[in-house]
Every structure is written in C-alpha cells, then in structure tokens.
C-alpha positions in Angstrom: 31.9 52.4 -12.3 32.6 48.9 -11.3 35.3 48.0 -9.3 38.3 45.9 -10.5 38.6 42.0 -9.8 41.7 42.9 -7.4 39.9 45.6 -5.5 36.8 43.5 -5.1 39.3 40.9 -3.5 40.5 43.5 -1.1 37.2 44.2 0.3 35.8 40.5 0.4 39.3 39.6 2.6 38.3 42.9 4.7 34.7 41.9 5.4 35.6 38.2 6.5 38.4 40.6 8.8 36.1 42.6 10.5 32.5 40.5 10.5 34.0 37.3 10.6 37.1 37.3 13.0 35.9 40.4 14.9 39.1 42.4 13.7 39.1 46.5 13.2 41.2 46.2 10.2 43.2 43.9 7.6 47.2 43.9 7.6 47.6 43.8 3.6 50.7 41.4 4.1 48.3 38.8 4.5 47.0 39.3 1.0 50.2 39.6 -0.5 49.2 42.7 -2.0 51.6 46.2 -1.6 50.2 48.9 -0.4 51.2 50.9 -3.1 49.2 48.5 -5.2 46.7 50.7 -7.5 43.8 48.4 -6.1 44.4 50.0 -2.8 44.8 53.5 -4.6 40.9 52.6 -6.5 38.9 51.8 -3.2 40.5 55.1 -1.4 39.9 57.0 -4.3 35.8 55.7 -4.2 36.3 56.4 -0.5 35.2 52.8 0.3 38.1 52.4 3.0 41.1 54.2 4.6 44.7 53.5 5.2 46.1 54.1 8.6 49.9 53.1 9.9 49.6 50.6 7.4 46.2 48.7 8.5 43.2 48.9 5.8 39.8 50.0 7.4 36.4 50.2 5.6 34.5 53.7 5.6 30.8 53.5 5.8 29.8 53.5 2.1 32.7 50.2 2.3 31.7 48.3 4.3 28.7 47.9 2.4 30.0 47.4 -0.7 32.1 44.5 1.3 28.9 43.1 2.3 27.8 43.0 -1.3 31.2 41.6 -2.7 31.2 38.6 0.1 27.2 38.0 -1.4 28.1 37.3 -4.6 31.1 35.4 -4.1 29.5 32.9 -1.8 26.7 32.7 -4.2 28.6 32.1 -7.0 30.1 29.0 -4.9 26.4 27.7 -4.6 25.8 28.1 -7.8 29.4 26.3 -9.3 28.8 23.7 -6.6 24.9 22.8 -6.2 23.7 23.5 -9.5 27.2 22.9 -12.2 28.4 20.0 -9.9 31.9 21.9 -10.4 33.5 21.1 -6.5 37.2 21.1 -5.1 39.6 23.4 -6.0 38.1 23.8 -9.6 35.0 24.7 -7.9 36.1 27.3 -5.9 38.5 29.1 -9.4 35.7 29.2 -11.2 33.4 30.5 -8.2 36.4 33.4 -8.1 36.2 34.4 -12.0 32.1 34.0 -11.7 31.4 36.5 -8.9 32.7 39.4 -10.9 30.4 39.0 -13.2 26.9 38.8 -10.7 26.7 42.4 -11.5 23.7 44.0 -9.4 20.2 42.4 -10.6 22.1 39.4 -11.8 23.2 38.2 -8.2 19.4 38.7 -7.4 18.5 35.7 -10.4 20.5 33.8 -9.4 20.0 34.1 -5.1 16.1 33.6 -5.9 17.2 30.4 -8.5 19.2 29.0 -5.2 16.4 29.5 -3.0 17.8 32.4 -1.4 20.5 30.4 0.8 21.6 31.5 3.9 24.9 29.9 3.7 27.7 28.9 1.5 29.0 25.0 0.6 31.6 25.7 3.8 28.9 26.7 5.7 29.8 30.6 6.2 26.5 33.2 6.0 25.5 34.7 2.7 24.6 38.2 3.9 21.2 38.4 2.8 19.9 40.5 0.2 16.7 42.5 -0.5 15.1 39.7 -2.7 15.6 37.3 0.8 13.8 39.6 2.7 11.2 39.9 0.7 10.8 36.4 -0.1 10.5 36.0 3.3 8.0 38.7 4.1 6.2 36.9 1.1 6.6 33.4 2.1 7.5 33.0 -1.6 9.5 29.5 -1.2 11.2 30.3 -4.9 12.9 27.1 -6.4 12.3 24.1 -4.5 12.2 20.2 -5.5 9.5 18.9 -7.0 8.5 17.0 -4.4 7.4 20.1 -2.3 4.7 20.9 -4.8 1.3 19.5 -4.0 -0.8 17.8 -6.8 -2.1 19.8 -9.2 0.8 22.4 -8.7 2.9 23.4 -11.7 5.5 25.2 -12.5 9.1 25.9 -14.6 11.6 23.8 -14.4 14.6 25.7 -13.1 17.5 22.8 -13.3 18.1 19.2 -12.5 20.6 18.2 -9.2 22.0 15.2 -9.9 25.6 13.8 -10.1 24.8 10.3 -12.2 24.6 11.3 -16.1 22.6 8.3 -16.5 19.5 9.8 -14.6 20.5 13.8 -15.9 20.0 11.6 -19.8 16.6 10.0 -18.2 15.3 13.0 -17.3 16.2 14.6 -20.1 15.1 12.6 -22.5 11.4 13.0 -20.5 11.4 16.6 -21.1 12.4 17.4 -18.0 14.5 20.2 -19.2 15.3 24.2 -18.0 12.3 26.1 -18.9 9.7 23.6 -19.9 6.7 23.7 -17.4 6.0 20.8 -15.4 2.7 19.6 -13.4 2.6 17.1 -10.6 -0.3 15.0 -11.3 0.1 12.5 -8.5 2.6 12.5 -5.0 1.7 9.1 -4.0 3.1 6.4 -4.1 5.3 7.3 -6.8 5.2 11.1 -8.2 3.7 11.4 -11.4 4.2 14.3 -13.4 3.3 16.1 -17.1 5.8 17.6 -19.2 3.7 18.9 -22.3 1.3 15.9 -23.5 3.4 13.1 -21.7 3.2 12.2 -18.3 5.9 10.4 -16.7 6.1 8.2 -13.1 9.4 8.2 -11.0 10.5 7.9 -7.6 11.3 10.3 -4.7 14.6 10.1 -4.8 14.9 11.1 -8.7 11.7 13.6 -7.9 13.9 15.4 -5.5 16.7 16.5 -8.2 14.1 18.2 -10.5 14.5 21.7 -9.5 11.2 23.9 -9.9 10.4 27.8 -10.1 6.8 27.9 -8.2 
C-alpha cells in the first residue's frame, strides 16, 4: 500500500539526515511534525524506521524506500524545472505535489525522458535507479538534443526546451511537436531536418531545444 504524502516527507527529510549531513538520526522538531503524529505511527507500523529517546532512525527495508522517495522528488524538480519551465518557489510546490504521484514504473519514464540525470536543479545527486544502470551498461544515451544525432538519424520527438514562446510557436508550427518522428537530414552548416513530408533548416542554437528519444 502506498505510503501517505506526510510519511513520504518524513523519510525524504531522513535520507538527506543520514546520507547527506552524515547524521544517525533526524530530531522530528525540525520537521515540525509530533511524534505522536500518525505519519510516524504508518512508517513504524511498515517497519521502515524506529523511534528511540525521541530520534527517528531508518531500518533496513527504510532506508531504501528513503532512497526511492529522495529519486522521485528530485526528479520531479527536473522535470517542473527543465522540461515545464515552472522555477522559483512555484517550481519547487509543484515538484512537492508531483513526486507522489511518480508511482514505481512512472519515475522510470520520466528518469529515461530526462536523460537519466545524476543531479537535481540545486545540484544534489539523484540516487540512481535501475533504468541508469542499465542505460549505462547499454550506452543507450536516451533523450538528447537534436544536435547529437548524426545525419540520417531519426527519432521521436520527446519535448521542446525553450523559454521564448515565439520560437516554442516556430517550432510548433513546423511540426516539431511531442511524438511526431523527426530525421536530421543535414548537421552542417545549418541542421536540416524532416518532420513528415516537410523539411525544415534552423540553427544550432534552436536545434539544441528540440528534445529527441533515439
């Protein structure tokens, strides 16, 4: 059964704790949360951590599932923030609510959409996950720009980077939308690619926001 929002907080704040600031445990005062809260009552009862003298410690099987929570909560600031442009405060709320939705499989999508980063938009580690290992045993590369394909390559368009609307409406209106497949006909000197039966010329700058599943 999943785990509440609160309870998932709990063990994110506990893995930063104990992997990040190399402490054993997590005082709850710094959460703000009572002890007697029923969060604390829900990841005892799964026997994902212990309380002793008042300091929260993970169990085995928790600090795993800590590992996991911190994933998809750093991924989900990737995706809010690289992909939806959503940054600042906003960014980071809606990075919170998204998170508990990555169930498992989901968080996989989207890691291998993002390229499988390693770290988060404030530069903390995303704790890899089985999809990054074996991307990497693969030397599958995932999403990348379009200007790391080589002539001739194609693909499907996974998203479009860009923070000007004019150039997102450019794009757009090419065809150069999520799930259409896209060939690069020419690299040099400007890239030149096919979308359908219409091929299109742009520069490297613009190449380099068109987002493309290899």
């Amino acid at each position: 059964m999943k785990l509440s929002d609160k309870a998932e907080e709990v063990l994110e704040a506990l893995w930063i704790a104990v992997e990040e600031e190399r402490v054993p445990g997590l005082d709850p005062a710094k959460l703000g949360i009572a002890l007697d809260d029923p969060a604390f009552a829900e990841l005892s009862e799964r026997a994902l951590v212990e309380i002793r003298q008042g300091v929260v410690y993970f169990r085995p099987e928790g600090r795993e599932e800590g590992r996991m929570t911190i994933r998809r909560h750093r991924l989900a600031e990737r995706l809010m923030m690289d992909v939806l442009n959503i940054r600042g405060e906003d960014g980071n709320l809606k990075a919170c609510q998204f998170e508990h939705l990555l169930s498992e499989g989901v968080d996989t999508k989207v890691c291998t959409m993002l390229n499988h980063p390693t770290t988060c938009p404030h530069g903390k580690p995303i704790p890899p996950g089985e999809c990054c290992h074996q991307a990497l045993a693969e030397g599958d590369l995932g999403v990348v720009a379009l200007t790391e394909l080589k002539s001739g390559q194609e693909g499907e368009i996974a998203y479009i980077q860009t923070d000007d609307s004019k150039k997102m409406q450019k794009l757009m209106a090419m065809g150069v939308l999520p799930g259409n497949r896209i060939t690069l006909v020419q690299a040099f000197p400007s890239y030149i690619f096919r979308v359908g039966y219409s091929e299109f010329a742009i520069d490297t700058n613009l190449a380099k926001e068109i987002f493309v599943r290899k």
